[in-house]
FIFI-526140 format. One record per residue (C-alpha): residue number from 1; residue in one letter; y, z, x. Coordinates in nm, 3 decimals. Layout:
REM residues N
NUM, A, Y, Z, X $
...
REM end
This chain:
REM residues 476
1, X, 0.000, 0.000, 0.000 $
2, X, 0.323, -0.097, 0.140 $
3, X, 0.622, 0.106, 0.089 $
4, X, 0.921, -0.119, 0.112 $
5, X, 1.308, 0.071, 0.240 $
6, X, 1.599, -0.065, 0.128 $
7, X, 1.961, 0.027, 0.126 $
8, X, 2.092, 0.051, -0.251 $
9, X, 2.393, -0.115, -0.384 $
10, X, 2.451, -0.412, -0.540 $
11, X, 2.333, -0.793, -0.408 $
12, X, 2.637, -0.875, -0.328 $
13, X, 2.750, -0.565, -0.152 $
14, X, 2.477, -0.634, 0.102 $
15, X, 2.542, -0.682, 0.458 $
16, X, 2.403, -0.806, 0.758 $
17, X, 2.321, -0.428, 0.878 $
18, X, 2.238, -0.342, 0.569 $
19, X, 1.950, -0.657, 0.598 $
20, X, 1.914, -0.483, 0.929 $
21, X, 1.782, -0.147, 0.822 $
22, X, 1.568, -0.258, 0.522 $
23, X, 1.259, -0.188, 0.647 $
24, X, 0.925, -0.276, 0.558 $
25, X, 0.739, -0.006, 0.672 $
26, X, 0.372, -0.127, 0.667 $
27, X, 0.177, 0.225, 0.546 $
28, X, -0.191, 0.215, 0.346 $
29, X, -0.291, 0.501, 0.160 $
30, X, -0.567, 0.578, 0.435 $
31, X, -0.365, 0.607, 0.794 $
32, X, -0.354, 0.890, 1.077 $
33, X, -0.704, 0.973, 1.183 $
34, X, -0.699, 1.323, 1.231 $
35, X, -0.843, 1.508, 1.554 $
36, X, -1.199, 1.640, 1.472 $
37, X, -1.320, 1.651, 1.823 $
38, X, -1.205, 1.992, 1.878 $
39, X, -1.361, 2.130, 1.593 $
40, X, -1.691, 1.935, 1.518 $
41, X, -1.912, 1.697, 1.688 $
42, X, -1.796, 1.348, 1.679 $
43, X, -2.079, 1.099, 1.559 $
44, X, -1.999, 0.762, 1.580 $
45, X, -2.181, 0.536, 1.329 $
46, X, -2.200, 0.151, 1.296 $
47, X, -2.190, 0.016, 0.929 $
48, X, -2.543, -0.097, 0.942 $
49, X, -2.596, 0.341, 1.077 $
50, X, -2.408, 0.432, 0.729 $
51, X, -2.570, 0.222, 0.538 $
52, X, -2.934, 0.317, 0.686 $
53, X, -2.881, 0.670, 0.626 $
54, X, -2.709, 0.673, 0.333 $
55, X, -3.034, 0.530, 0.182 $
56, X, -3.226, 0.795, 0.331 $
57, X, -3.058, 1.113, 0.280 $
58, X, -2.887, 1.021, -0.063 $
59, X, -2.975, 1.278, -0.367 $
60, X, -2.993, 1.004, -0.607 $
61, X, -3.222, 0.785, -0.491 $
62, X, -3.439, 1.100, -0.405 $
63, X, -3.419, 1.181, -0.779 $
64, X, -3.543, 0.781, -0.841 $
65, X, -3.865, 0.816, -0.633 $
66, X, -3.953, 1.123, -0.769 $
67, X, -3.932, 0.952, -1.102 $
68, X, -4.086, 0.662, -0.949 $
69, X, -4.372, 0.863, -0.796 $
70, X, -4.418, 1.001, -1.176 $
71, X, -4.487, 0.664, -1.294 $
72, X, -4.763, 0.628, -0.947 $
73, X, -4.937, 0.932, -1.103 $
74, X, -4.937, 0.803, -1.459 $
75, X, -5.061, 0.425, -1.337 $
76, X, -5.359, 0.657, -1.100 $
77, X, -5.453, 0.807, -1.443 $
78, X, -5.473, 0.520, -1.637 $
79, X, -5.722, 0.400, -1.404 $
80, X, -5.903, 0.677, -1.393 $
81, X, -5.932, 0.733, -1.717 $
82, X, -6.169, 0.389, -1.746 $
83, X, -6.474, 0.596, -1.641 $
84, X, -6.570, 0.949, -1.819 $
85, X, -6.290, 0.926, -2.083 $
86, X, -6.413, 1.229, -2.250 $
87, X, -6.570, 1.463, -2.094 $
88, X, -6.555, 1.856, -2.159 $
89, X, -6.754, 2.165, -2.134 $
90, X, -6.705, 2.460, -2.375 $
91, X, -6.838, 2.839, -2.298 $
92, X, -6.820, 3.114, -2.553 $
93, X, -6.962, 3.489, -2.474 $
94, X, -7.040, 3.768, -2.712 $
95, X, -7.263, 4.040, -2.829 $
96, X, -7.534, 3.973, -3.077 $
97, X, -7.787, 4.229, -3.246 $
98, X, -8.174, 4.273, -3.163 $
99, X, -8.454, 4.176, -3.370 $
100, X, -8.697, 4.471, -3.527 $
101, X, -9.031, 4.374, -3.514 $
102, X, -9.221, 4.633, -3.735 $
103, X, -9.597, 4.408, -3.722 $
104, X, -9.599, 4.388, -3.335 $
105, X, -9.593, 3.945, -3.422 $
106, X, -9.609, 3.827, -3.079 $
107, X, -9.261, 3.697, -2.939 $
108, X, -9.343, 3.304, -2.973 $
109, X, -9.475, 3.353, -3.358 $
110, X, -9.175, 3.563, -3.493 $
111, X, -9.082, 3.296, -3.735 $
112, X, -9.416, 3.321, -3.943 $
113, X, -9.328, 3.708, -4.003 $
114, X, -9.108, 3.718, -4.281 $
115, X, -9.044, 4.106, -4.211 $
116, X, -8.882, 4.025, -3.868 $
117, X, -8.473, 4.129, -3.923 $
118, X, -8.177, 4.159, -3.728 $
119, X, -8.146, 4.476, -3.552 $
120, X, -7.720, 4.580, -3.561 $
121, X, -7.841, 4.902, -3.389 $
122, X, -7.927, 4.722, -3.070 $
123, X, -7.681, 4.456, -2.933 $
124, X, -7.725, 4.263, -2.599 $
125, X, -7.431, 3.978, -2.410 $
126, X, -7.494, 3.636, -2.545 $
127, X, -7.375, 3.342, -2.372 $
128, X, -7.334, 2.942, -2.546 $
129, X, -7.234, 2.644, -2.324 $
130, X, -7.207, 2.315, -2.449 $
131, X, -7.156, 1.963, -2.288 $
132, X, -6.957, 1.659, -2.439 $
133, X, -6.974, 1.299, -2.233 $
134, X, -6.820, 0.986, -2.345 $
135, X, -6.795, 0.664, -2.226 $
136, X, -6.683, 0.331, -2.326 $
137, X, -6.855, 0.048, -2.210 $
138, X, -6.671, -0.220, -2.358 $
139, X, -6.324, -0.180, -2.568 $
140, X, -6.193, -0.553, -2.600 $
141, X, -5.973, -0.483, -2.361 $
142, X, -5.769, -0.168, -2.465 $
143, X, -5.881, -0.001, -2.134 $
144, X, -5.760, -0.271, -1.917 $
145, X, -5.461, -0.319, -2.121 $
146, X, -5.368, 0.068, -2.049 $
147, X, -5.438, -0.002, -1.684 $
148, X, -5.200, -0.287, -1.640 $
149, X, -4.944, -0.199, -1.843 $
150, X, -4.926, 0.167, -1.648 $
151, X, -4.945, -0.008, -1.354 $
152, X, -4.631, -0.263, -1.456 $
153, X, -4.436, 0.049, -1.593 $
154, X, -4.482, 0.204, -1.229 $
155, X, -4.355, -0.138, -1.075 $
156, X, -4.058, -0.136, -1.340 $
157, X, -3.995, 0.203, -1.170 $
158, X, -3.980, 0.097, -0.842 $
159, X, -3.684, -0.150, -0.971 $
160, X, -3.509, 0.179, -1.083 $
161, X, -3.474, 0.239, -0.673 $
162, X, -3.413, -0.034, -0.516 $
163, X, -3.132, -0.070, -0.791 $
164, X, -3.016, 0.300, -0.672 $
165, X, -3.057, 0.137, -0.299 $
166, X, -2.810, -0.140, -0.345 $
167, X, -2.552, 0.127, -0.528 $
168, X, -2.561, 0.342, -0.247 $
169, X, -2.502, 0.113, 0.046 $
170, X, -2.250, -0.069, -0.116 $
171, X, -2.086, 0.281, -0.177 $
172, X, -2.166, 0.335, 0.183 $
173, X, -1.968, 0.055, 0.314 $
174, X, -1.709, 0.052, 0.095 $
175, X, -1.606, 0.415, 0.247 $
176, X, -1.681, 0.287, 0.590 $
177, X, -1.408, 0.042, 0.605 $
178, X, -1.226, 0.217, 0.391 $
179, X, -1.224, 0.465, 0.718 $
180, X, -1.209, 0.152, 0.948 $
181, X, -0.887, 0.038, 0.787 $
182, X, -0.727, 0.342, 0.826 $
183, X, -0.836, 0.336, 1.171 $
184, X, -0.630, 0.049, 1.198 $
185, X, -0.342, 0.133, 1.041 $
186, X, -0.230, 0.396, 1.198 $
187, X, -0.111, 0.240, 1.531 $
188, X, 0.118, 0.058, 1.268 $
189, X, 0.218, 0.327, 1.125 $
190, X, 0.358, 0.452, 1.468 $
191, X, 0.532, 0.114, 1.515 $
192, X, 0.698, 0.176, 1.160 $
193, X, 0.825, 0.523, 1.244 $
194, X, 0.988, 0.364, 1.611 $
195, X, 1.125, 0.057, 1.398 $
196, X, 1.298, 0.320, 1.151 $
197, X, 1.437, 0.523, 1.463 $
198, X, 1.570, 0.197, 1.638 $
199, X, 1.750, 0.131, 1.274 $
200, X, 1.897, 0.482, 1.310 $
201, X, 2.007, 0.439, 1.669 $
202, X, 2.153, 0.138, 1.606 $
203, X, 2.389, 0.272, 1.286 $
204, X, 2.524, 0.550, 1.475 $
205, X, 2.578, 0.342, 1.778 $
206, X, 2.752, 0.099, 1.534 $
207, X, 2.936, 0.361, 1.351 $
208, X, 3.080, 0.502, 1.698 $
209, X, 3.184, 0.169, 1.777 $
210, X, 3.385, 0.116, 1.446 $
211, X, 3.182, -0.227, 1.310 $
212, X, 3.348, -0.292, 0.971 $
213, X, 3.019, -0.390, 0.831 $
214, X, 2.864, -0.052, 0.888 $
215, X, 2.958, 0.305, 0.699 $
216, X, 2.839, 0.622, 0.626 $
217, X, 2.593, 0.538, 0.355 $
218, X, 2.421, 0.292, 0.601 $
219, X, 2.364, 0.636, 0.770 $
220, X, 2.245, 0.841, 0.491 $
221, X, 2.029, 0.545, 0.351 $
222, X, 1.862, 0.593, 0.699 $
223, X, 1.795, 0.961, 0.709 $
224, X, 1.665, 0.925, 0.326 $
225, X, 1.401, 0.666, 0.407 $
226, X, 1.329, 0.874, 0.724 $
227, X, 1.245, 1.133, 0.503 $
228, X, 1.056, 0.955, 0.256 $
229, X, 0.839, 0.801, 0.528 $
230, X, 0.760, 1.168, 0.637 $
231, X, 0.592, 1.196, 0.303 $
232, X, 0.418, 0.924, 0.301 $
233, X, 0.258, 0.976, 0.616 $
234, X, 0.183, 1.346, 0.441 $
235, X, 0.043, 1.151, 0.117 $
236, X, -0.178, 0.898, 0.310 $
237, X, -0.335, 1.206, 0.594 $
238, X, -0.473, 1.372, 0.286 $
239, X, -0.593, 1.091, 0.172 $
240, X, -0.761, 0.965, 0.446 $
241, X, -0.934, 1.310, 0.509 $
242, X, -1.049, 1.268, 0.129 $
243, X, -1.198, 0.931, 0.220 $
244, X, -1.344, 1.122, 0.577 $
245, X, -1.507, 1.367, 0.359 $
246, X, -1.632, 1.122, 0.111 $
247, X, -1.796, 0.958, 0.368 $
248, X, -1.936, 1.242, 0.539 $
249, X, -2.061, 1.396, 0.175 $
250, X, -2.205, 1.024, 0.107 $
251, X, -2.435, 1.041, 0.445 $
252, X, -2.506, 1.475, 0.417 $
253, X, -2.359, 1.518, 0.775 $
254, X, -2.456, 1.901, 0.914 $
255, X, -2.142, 2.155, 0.916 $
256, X, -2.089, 2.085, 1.249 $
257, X, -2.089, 1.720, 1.271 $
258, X, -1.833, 1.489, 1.117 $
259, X, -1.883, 1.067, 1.125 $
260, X, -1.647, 0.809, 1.244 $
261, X, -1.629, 0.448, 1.239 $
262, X, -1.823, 0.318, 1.546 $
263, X, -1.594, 0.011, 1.561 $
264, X, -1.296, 0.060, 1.752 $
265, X, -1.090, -0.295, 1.604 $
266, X, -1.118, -0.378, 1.226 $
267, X, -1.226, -0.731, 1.254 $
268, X, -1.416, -0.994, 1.011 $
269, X, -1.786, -0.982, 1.038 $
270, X, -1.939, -1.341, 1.186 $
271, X, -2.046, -1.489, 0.825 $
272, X, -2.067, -1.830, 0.723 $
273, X, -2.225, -1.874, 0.360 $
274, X, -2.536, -2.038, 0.267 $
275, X, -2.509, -2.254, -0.046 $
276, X, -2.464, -2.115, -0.368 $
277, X, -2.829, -2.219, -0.494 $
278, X, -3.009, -2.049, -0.191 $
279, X, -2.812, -1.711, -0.332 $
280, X, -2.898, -1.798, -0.648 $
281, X, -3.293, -1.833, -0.540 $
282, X, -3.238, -1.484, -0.352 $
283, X, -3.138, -1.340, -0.619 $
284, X, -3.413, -1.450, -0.809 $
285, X, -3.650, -1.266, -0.558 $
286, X, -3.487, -0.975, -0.469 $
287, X, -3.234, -0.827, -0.744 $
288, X, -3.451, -0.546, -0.901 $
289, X, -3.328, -0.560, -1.254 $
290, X, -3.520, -0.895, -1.281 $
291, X, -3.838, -0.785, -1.106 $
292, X, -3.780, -0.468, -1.375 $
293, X, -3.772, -0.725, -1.642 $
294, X, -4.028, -0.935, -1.553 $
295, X, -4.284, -0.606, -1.511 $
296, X, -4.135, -0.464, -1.852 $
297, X, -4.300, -0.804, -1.995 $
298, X, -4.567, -0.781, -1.858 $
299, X, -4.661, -0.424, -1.950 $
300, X, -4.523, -0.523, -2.299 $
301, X, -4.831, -0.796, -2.327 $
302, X, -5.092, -0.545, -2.227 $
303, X, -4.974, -0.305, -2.494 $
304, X, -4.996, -0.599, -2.727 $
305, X, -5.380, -0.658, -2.632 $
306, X, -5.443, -0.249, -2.577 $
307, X, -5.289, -0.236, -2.998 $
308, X, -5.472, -0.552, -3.106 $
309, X, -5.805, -0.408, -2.920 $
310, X, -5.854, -0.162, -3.233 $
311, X, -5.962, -0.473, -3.467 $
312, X, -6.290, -0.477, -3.297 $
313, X, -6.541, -0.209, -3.268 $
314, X, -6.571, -0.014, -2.882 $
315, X, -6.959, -0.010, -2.760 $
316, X, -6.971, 0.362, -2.609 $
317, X, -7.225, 0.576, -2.454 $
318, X, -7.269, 0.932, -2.512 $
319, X, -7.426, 1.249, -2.385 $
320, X, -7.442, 1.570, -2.606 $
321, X, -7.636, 1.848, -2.425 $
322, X, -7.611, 2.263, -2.596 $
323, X, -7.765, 2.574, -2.427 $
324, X, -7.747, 2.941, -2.573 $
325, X, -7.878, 3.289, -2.431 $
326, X, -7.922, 3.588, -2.542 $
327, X, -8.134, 3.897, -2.367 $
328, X, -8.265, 4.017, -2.696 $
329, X, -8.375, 3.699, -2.840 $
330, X, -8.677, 3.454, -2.788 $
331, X, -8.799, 3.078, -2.791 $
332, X, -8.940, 2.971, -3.092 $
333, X, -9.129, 2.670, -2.973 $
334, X, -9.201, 2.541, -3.317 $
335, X, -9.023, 2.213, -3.329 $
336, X, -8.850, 2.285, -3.692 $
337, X, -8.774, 2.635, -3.666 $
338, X, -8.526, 2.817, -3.379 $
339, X, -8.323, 3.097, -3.299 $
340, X, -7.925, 2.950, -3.260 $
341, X, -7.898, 3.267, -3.038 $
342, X, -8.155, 3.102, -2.783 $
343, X, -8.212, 2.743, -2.762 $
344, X, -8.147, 2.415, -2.548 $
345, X, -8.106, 2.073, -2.643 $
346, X, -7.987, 1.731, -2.507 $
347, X, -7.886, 1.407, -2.670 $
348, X, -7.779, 1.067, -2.563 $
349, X, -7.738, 0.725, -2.679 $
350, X, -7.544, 0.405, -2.747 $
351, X, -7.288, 0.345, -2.997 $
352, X, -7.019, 0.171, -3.174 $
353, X, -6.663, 0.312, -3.242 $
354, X, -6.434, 0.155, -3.554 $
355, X, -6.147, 0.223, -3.669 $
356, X, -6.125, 0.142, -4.002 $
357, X, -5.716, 0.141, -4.110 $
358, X, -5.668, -0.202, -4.044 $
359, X, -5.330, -0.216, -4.243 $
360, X, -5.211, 0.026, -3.985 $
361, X, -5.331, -0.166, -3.709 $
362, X, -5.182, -0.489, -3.786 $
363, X, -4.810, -0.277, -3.798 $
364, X, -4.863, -0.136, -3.507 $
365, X, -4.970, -0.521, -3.352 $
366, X, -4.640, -0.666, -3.515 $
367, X, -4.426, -0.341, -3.328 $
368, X, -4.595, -0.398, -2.985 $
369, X, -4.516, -0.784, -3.060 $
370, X, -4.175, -0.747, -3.130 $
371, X, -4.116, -0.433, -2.849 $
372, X, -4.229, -0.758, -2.607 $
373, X, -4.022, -1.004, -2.737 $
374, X, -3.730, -0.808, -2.710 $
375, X, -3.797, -0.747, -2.357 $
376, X, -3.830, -1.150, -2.286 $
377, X, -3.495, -1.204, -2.450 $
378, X, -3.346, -0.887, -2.255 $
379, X, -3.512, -1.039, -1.921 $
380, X, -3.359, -1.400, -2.004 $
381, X, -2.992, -1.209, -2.059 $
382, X, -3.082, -1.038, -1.742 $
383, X, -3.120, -1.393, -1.581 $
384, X, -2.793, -1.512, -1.661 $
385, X, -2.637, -1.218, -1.578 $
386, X, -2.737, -1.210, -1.239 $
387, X, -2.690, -1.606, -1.195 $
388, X, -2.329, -1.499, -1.269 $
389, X, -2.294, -1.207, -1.047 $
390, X, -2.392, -1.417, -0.770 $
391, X, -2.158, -1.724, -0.848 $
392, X, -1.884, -1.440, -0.916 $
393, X, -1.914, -1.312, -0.562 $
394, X, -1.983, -1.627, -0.387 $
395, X, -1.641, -1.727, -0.540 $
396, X, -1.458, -1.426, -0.445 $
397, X, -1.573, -1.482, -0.068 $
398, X, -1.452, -1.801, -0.076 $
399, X, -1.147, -1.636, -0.181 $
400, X, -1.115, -1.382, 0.047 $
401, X, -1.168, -1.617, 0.343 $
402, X, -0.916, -1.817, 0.222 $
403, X, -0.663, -1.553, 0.201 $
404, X, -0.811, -1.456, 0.565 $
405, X, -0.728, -1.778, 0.719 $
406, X, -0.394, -1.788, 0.569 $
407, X, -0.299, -1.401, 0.707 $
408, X, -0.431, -1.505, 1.040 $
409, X, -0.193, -1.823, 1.008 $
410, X, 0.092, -1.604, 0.927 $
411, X, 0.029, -1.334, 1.181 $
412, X, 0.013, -1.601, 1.488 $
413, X, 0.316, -1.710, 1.391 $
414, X, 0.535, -1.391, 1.320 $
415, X, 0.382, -1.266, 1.685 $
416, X, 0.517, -1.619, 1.822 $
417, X, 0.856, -1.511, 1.637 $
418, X, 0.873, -1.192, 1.771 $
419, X, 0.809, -1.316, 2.134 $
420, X, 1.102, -1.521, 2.128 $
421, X, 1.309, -1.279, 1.978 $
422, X, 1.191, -1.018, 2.227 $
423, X, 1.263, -1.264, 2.498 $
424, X, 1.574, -1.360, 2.369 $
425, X, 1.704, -1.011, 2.334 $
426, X, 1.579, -0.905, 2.717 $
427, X, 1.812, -1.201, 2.795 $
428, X, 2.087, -1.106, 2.586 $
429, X, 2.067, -1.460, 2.357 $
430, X, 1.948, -1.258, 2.083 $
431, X, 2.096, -1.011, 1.844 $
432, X, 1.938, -0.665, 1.706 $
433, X, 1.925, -0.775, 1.345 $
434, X, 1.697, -1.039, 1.452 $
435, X, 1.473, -0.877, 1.686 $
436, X, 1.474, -0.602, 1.407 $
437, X, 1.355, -0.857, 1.123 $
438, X, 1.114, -1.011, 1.328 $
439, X, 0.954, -0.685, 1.424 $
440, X, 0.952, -0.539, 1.032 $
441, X, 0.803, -0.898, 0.981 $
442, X, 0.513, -0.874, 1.203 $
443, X, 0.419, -0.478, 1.086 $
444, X, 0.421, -0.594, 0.744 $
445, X, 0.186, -0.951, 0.832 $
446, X, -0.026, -0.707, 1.029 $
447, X, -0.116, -0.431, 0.774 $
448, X, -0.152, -0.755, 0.506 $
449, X, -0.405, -0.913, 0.808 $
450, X, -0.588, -0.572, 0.788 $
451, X, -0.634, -0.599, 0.442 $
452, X, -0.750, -0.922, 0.444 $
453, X, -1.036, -0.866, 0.674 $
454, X, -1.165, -0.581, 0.459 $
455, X, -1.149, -0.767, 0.155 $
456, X, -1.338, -1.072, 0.356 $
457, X, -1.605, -0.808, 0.492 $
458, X, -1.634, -0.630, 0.141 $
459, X, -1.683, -1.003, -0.035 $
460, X, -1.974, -1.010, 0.255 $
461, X, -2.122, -0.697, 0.149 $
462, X, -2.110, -0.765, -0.186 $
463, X, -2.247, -1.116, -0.169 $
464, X, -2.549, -0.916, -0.010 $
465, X, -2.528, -0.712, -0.312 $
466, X, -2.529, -0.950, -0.559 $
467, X, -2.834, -1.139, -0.383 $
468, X, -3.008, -0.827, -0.331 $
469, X, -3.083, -0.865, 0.020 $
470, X, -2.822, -0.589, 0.144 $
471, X, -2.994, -0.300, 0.271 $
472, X, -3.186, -0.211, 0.554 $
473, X, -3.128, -0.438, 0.852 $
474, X, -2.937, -0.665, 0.694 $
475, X, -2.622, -0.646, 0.894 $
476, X, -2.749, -0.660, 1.241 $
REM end
């Protein structure tokens, strides 16, 4: 942000020293790196450092795996659950009475003595275990449906971070040269506050020498911009500690540690575009909302065949198997007649499972139906979105190295400018107000340079973000 310091009056009251001391004091909101190797360690970091561990240590994207590993467990169940779907063992323990036994029958023939009767006076621990196994052998596919579509919603889940990725680095760089800028800046800033104290020289000098075109509010005009440049240099030193601390809080530095800008000149990175269609085709590979949409599809299909499987009848095997104890209690081995308090038995076989509310079945066919269509016209939105993304930040790189060519431009020739003028004046060909202009000219040209070449390298960045290639490694 420039802040621009101009004598007041009227348009026509302006003269050449009054031209002379408007100064265009070239200040950005993020200027005058402050000295933090005294108090912490200095770590210097490269963009491609921030955006490395910013991926790494950030708390969001720790909260998106540990979503994303959720989804892993629920996809490992779903395949385990194929084999063994039900299976379950049930114990039960109690006390249960005697038997009196008033004819002495012996113990395997007490079911042919009708006298025999429970004895409450006598009770003994009595323990009943029973054993349920399922499994289906074939389902029409509602097993394997429940296995891919878990498996799709984990890999829909895995979009969920790498979308949280891309956030987070370009978050990361944005505060990087947001840092790098002010990095810049602030040698300009010096150069503004020694252009406003040559104005000041100069008015008293030309107030002690009597030139008409010079008076006492020339002076005051002077001290009040002097002042108001003190608090801007206040305004932008908090602000670029704020932007310090954002980026130190965005990569979790310890206590003791505090990150700077590796880079010791803001300049644009190397770049030169590939086509538009080969970002386009990137995109189509790498942006995660897309892969999200294509798995949500998918997983929507195998719900369809898991909700159409109930139509048809599941072929099944099962295992049934029942054993009870009791101390005071005795086999019957007659094949009719047993005691529930003592007995064991075992079945198993194949069968057939059907459900039979077909009504219900056929709405909950048409939901799963419609659930995936929705997702195939939310994946073809999803398409065009990101087709325009990419074409939106393709153009606005184009843009930005436009306006980066044509700062450059302008810089090389206000230096050229203030050469002569600098030359001239060492000769004594030149005059102040020149010399003057020409410097204000080249501070303002070189904080608009500055902000050219982060606008070129954030177009960069978020080209890579817009492709979905930025990331990891993708700057060196």
């Amino acid at each position: 942000m420039l802040l621009y310091c101009a004598a007041s009056g009227k348009n026509e009251s302006f003269t050449p020293m009054k031209r002379r001391v408007r100064l265009q004091c070239a200040l950005a909101l993020l200027t005058l790196v402050p000295d933090v190797s005294a108090q912490y360690d200095t770590v210097r970091v490269s963009l491609q450092e921030v955006i490395d561990r910013a991926v790494v240590v950030s708390p969001d994207l720790d909260a998106a795996r540990a979503k994303a590993q959720y989804a892993d467990s629920r996809s490992s169940l779903a395949r385990v659950s194929r084999y063994l779907t039900e299976m379950k063992v049930e114990s039960a323990f109690a006390m249960v009475p005697g038997l009196t036994n008033p004819n002495g029958v012996p113990t395997g023939q007490l079911y042919l003595d009708p006298t025999v009767r429970n004895d409450y006076s006598s009770f003994s621990p009595y323990m009943q275990s029973q054993f349920e196994l399922l499994q289906p052998i074939y389902s029409f596919g509602a097993l394997g449906g429940s296995v891919r579509a878990a498996a799709y919603g984990a890999a829909a889940e895995s979009g969920v971070v790498r979308t949280k990725e891309l956030e987070v680095a370009l978050r990361a760089a944005g505060l990087y040269y947001s840092a790098l800028l002010a990095d810049a800046l602030v040698n300009l800033a010096d150069q503004a506050t020694d252009v406003l104290a040559l104005a000041k020289r100069e008015v008293e000098r030309l107030l002690e020498e009597g030139d008409p075109d010079v008076d006492d509010a020339d002076r005051y005009q002077v001290l009040i911009t002097e002042q108001e440049l003190q608090s801007r240099i206040r305004e932008v030193t908090e602000a670029r500690a704020i932007a310090l601390a954002g980026l130190n809080r965005q990569l979790l530095m310890d206590e003791q540690e505090r990150a700077l800008p590796a880079e010791a000149v803001l300049k644009p990175l190397d770049f030169i575009p590939l086509p538009l269609d080969e970002y386009y085709a990137l995109a189509h590979g790498n942006r995660p909302e897309l892969g999200q949409a294509r798995a949500g599809l998918h997983a929507r299909e195998a719900l369809v065949q898991v909700a159409r499987a109930d139509y048809y009848p599941q072929l099944i095997f099962g295992v049934s198997a029942t054993v009870s104890r009791a101390a005071n209690r005795y086999r019957q081995p007659n094949p009719f007649i047993s005691d529930g308090f003592r007995r064991t038995s075992i079945r198993a076989g194949i069968g057939f499972r059907q459900k039979l509310n077909f009504a219900q079945t056929k709405a909950r066919v048409a939901q799963a139906k419609a659930q995936r269509d929705e997702v195939r016209h939310l994946m073809t939105a999803a398409e065009q979105l990101v087709r325009m993304d990419v074409e939106q930040a393709y153009r606005e790189l184009s843009i930005a190295e436009a306006v980066l060519v044509a700062q450059d431009s302008s810089l090389a020739i206000s230096k050229e400018w203030l050469r002569v003028e600098t030359i001239n004046f060492d000769l004594e060909l030149g005059n102040t107000e020149n010399l003057i202009a020409a410097v204000q000219m080249n501070l303002e040209l070189e904080a608009r340079y500055l902000e050219a070449v982060r606008r070129f390298n954030m177009a960069v960045i978020r080209l890579f973000h817009a492709a979905g290639i930025l990331g990891t490694g993708t700057l060196e």
